[in-house]
C-alpha positions as CSV (number, residue, x, y, z in Angstrom):
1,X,134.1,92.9,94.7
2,X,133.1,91.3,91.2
3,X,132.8,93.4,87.8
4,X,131.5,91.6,84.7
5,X,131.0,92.8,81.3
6,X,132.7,95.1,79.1
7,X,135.5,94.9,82.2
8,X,136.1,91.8,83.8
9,X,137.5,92.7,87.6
10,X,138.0,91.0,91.0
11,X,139.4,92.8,94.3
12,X,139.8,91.5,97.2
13,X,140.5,93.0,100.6
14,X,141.2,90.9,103.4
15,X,141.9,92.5,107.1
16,X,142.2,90.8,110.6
17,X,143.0,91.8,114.1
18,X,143.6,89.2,117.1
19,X,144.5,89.7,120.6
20,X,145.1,87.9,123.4
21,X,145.4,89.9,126.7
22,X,146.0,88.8,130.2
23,X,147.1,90.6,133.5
24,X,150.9,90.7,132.1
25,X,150.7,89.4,128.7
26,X,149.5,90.4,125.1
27,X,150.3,88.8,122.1
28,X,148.9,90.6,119.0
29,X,148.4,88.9,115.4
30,X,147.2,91.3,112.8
31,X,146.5,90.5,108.8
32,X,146.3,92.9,105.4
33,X,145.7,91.6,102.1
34,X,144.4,93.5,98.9
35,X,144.3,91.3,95.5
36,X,142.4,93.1,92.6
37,X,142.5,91.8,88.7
38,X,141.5,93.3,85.8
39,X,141.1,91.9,82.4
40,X,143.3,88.9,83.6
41,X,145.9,91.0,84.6
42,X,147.1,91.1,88.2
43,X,146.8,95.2,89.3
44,X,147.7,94.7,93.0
45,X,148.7,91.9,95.4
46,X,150.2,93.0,98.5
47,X,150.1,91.2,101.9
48,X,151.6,91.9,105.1
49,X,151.1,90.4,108.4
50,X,152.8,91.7,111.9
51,X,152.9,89.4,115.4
52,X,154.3,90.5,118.3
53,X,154.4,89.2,122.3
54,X,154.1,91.8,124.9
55,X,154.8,91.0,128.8
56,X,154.3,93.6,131.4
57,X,156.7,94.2,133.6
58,X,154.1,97.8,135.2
59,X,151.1,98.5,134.2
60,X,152.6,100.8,131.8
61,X,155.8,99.9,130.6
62,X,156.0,96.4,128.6
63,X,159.3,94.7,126.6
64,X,158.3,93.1,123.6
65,X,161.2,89.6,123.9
66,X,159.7,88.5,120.1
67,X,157.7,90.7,117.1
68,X,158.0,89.3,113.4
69,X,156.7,90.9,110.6
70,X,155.8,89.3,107.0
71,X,155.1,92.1,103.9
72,X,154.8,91.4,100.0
73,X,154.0,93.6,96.9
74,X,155.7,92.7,93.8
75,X,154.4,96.4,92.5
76,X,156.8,97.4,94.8
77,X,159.4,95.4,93.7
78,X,159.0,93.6,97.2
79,X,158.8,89.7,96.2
80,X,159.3,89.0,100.0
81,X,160.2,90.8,103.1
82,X,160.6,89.4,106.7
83,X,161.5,91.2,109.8
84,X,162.1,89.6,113.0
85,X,163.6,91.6,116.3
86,X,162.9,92.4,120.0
87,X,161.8,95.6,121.6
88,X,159.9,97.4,124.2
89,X,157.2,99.9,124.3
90,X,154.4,102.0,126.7
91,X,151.0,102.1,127.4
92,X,149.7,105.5,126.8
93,X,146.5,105.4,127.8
94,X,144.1,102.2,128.5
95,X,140.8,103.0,129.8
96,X,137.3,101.0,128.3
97,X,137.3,103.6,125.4
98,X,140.7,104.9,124.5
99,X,143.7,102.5,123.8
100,X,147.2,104.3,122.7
101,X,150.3,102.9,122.6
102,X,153.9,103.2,121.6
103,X,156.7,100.6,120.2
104,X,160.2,100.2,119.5
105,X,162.2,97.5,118.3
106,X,165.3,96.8,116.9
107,X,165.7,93.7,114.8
108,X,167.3,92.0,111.6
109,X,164.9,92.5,107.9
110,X,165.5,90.3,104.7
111,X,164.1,91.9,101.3
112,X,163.9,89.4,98.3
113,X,163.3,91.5,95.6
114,X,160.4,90.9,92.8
115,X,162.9,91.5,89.8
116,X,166.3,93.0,89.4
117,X,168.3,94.3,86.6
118,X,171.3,92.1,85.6
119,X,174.5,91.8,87.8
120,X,172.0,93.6,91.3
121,X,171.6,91.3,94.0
122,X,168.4,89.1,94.6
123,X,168.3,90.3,98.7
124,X,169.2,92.8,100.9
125,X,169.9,92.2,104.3
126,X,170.0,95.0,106.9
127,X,169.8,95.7,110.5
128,X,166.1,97.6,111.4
129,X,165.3,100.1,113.5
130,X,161.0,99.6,114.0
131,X,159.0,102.5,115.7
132,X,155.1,102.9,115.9
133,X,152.1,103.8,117.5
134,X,148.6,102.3,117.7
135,X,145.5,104.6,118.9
136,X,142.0,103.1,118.9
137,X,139.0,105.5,120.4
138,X,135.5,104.4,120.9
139,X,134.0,108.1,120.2
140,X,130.5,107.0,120.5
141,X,128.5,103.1,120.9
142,X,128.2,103.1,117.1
143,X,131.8,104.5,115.8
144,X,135.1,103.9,116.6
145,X,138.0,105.5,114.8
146,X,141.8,103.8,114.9
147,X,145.1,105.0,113.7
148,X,148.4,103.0,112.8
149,X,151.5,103.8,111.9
150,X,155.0,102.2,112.2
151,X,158.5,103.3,109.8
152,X,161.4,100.8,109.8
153,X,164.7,102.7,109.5
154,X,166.8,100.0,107.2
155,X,170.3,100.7,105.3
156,X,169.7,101.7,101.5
157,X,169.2,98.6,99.6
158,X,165.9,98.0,101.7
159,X,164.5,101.1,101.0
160,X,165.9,103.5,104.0
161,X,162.6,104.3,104.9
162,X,159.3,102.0,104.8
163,X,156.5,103.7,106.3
164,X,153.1,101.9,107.0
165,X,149.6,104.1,108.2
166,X,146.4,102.8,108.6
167,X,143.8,104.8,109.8
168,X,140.1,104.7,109.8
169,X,136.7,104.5,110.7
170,X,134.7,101.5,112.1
171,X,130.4,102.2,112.4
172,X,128.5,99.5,113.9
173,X,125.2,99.0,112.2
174,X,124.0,95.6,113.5
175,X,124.7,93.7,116.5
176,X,128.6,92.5,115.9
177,X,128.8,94.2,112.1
178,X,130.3,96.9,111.5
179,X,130.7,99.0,108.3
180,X,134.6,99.8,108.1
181,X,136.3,102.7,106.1
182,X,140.1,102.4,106.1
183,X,143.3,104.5,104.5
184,X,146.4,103.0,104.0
185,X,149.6,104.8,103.0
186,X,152.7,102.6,102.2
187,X,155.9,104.2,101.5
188,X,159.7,102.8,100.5
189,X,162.0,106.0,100.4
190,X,164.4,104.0,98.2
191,X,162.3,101.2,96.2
192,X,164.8,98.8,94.4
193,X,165.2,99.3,91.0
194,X,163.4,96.8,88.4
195,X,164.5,94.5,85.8
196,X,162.9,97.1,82.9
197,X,164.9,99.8,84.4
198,X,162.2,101.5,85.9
199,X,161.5,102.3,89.4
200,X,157.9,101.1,91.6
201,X,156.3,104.5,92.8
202,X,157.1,105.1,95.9
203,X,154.1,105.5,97.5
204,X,151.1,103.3,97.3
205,X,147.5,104.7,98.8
206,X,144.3,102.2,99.1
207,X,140.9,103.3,100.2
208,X,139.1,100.0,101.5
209,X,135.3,99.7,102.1
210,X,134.3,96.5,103.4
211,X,132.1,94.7,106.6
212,X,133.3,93.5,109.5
213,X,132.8,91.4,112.2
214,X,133.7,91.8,116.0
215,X,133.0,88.2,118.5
């Protein structure tokens, strides 16, 4: 989105989903990026990215041996943030229109913080606890809704809590288009303090209205 004139503003919204499925395998790669400027001044930039390898061991039951996860918003005070781990998680339901699933991993997270006041420490390091769920519905041939949500439970200096939901509405209007509404709700129970002082809010809410493409 472009906005010239009295207000000069950009946004940007970028979102992909991949996967892979076999018999026994699934390996999921899955991309969220907002960038919006106003005025020359940056107003968002966050970015996070998740991958993660499933093999089946029943037609339910899968252990997930690698998942990584790559998240940044400096208006969070997050400069970087990297979680790697293991885990294991169930197949709710699979059928051609419902898909619902649920994950748990526990793994090791690294937060290199945007700024900090003098004398705090650059990075936090901290063993993480992942849960979520993913639940995708085909209600009718032309809409599909989906809902995702996963908390990490870190120690203190990471932010104790960091829940992530995205949830939404896909309507297809032309052959592989669709016409996507999304919500997405980030949340750091404890955000690090900044440089000024000040603390980021702890929540951060986006409503995102873009096209898509399925192939």
């Amino acid at each position: 989105n472009v906005r010239t004139g009295k207000t000069e503003q950009t946004e940007f919204n970028a979102n992909l989903n991949f996967i892979r499925r076999t018999p026994n395998k699934r390996i999921n790669i899955d991309y969220l990026g907002n960038f919006s400027e106003n005025d020359g001044s940056t107003i968002a930039d966050n970015q996070r990215a998740n991958v993660g390898w499933n093999r089946f061991l029943t037609r339910r039951f899968y252990l997930t041996p690698a998942y990584g996860e790559y998240f940044r918003d400096p208006f969070q005070n997050i400069g970087q943030r990297y979680t790697v781990g293991v885990g294991a998680g169930y197949q709710m339901i699979d059928t051609s229109r419902i898909d619902w699933s649920l994950d748990a991993g526990l793994g090791y997270q690294r937060t290199n913080f945007d700024s900090v006041q003098e004398g705090d420490a650059q990075s936090a390091n901290t063993p993480a606890l992942s849960l979520g769920t993913n639940y995708d519905n085909e209600i009718t041939k032309w809409m599909d809704y989906f809902f995702q949500y996963s908390i990490q439970i870190v120690n203190k200096e990471s932010g104790t809590f960091n829940h992530h939901l995205k949830t939404g509405f896909e309507f297809e209007f032309f052959k592989d288009f669709d016409f996507d509404v999304s919500l997405v709700w980030d949340r750091i129970q404890d955000p690090q303090q900044n440089a000024d002082g000040s603390f980021p809010q702890q929540d951060d809410f986006r409503t995102i209205f873009g096209l898509g493409y399925n192939f």
